[in-house]
C-alpha positions as CSV (number, residue, x, y, z in Angstrom):
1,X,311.2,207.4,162.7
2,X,307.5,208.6,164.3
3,X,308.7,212.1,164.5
4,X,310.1,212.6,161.1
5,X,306.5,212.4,160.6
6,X,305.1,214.3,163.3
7,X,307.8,217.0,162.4
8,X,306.8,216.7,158.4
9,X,310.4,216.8,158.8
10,X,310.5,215.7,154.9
11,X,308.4,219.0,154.1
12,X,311.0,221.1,156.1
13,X,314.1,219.4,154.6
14,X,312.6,220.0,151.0
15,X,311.7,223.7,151.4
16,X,315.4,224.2,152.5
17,X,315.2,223.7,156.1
18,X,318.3,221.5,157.1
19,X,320.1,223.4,159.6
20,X,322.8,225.7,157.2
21,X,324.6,228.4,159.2
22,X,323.5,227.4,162.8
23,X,326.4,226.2,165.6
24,X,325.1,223.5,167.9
25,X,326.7,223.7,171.1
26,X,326.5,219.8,172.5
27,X,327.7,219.8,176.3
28,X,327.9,216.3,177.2
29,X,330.6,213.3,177.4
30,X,332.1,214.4,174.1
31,X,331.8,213.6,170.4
32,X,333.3,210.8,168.6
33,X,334.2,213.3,165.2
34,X,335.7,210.1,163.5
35,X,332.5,207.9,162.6
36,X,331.6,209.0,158.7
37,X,328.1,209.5,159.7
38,X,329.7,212.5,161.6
39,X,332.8,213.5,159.3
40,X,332.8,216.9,158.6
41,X,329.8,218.0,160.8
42,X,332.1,217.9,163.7
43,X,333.8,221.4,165.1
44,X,336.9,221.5,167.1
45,X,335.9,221.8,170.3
46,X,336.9,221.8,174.2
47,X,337.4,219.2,176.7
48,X,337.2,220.5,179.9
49,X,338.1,217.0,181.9
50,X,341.4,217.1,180.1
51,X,343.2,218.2,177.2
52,X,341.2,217.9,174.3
53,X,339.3,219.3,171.4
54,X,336.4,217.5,172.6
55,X,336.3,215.3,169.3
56,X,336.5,212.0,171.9
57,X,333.7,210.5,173.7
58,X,334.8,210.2,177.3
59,X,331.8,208.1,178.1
60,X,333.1,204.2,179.4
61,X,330.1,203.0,178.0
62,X,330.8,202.0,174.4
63,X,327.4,203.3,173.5
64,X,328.6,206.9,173.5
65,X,326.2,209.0,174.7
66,X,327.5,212.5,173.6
67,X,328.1,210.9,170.2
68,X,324.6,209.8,169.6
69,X,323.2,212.8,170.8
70,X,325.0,214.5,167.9
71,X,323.9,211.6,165.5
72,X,320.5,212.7,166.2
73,X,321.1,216.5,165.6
74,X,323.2,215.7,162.3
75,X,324.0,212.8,161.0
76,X,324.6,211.8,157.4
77,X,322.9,208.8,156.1
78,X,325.7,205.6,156.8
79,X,326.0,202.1,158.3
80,X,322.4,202.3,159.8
81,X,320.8,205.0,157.4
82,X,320.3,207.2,160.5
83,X,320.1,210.9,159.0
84,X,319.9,213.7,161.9
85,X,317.2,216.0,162.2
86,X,319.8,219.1,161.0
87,X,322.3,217.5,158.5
88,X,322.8,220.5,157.2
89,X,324.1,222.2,161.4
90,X,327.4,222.0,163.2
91,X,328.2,220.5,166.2
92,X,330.5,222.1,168.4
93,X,331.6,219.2,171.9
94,X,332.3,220.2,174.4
95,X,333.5,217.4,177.1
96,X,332.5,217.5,180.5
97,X,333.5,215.4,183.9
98,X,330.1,213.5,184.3
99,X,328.8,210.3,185.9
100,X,329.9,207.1,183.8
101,X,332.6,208.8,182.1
102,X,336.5,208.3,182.5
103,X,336.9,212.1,183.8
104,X,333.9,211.7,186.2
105,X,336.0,212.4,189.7
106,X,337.0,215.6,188.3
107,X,335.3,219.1,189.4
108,X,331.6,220.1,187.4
109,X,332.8,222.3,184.6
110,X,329.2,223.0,183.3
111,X,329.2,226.8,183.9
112,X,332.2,227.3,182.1
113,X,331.0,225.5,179.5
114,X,328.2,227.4,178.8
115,X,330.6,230.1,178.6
116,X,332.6,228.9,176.0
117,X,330.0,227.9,173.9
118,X,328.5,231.2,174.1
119,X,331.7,232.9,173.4
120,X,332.6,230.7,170.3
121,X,329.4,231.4,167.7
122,X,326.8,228.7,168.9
123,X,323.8,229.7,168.0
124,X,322.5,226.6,169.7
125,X,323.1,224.8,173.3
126,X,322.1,221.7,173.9
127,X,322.7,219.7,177.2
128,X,321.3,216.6,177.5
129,X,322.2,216.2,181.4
130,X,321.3,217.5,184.7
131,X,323.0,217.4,188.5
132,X,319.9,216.6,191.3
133,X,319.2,219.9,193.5
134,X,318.4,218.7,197.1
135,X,316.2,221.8,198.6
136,X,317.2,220.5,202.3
137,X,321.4,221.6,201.2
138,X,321.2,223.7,198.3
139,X,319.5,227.0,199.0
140,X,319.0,227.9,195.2
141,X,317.5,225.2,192.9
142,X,320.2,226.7,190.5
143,X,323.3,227.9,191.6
144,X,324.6,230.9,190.8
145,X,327.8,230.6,189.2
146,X,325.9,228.1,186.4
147,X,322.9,231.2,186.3
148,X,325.1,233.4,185.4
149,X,327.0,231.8,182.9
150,X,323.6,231.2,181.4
151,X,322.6,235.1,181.5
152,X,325.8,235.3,179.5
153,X,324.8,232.7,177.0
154,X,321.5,234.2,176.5
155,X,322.7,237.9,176.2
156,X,324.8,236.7,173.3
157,X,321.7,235.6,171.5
158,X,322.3,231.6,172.1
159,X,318.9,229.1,172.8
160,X,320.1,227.2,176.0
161,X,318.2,224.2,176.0
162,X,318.7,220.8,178.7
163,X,316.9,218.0,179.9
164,X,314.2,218.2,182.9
165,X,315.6,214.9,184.1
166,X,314.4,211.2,184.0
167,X,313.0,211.3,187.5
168,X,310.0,210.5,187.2
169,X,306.7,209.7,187.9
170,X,307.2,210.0,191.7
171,X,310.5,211.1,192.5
172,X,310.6,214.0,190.2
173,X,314.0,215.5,191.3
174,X,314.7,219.3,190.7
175,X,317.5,219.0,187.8
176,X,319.9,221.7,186.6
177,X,320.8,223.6,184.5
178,X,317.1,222.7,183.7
179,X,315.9,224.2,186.5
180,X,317.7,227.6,186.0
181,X,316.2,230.4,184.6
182,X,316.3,231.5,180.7
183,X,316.5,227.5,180.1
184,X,314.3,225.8,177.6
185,X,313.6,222.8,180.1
186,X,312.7,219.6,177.9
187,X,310.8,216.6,178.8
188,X,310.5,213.1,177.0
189,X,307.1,212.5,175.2
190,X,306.2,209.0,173.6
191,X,305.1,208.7,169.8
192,X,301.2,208.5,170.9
193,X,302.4,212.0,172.3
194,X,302.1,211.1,175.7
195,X,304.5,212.0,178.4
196,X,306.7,208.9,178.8
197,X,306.5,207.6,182.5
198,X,310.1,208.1,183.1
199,X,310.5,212.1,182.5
200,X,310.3,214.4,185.5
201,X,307.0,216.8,186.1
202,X,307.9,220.0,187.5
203,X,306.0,223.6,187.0
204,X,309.4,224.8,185.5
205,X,308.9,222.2,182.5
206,X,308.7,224.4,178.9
207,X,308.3,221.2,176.1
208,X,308.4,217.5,175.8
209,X,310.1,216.0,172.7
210,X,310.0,212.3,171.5
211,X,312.0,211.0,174.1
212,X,311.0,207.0,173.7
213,X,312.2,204.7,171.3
214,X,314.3,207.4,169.9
């Protein structure tokens, strides 16, 4: 893959580099714990759209998108070879009511969330999702209940990182939790390193990542 490259992810891997000892909070549809690429990398978690350790992928879609998200972190080498970019991390799911999944009608859980992932030891949170802020209804681009969950995530000593949002060229929605402040904001860059046309622009972007192809 073009970023192993980019990364020298080889060199990283080699001078010891795979991840040991860091928590990866993955808020998102929920993580499919049984697939042997993930065995073992997979920490009991919380589903907050019912009862749950989180270990299920609640997406409708067969594809899984919490579940690949955390084949990308840290996956071990199976069926498709596909080796994550920290085999060496944990993921810790957390399920959340989103669009597309079978728990969707429920109420947004995302600040509490963030809360338990701070509170149990990840080092690490990753959201790879984001709710549209319309500036003519919502008077804060994040709300607070979801900014102050993320002060508490930050003053336990936990990167919050999430998505900028897919919005783009022209539409360029405001997204949180991306939007919110103390949030590493990530766009999607293609493997010339160009922005990819889909990824939002907005001044509160902090990094692209490969995003394309991925």
């Amino acid at each position: 893959e073009y970023w192993f490259d980019t990364w020298q992810v080889g060199s990283l891997w080699q001078d010891g580099v795979r991840g040991q000892g860091i928590t990866i909070a993955e808020i998102d549809t929920g993580v499919n714990a049984q697939l042997p690429e993930l065995r073992g990398r997979v920490l009991p978690g919380k589903d907050f759209g019912r009862p749950g350790n989180g270990q299920v992928d609640r997406q409708v879609d067969t594809f899984g998108h919490g579940t690949a998200m955390a084949s990308i972190m840290v996956a071990r080498p199976g069926l498709f070879d596909i080796t994550g970019l920290a085999p060496a991390a944990k993921i810790l799911p957390i399920a959340v009511p989103l669009s597309g999944t079978t728990t969707a009608r429920q109420p947004d859980q995302v600040p509490a969330a963030i809360r338990y992932a701070a509170d149990h030891g990840a080092q690490i949170i990753s959201m790879a999702l984001g709710g549209k802020r319309n500036p003519d209804v919502d008077t804060e681009p994040c709300n607070d209940e979801e900014q102050t969950a993320i002060y508490h995530a930050l003053r336990k000593g936990a990167l919050v990182i999430a998505s900028v949002g897919n919005t783009g060229p022209t539409d360029n929605s405001i997204e949180d939790p991306g939007v919110c402040l103390g949030v590493i904001s990530v766009g999607a860059a293609k493997a010339s390193g160009a922005v990819a046309r889909f990824s939002a622009r907005e001044p509160y972007l902090t990094l692209v990542a490969p995003g394309v192809n991925v």
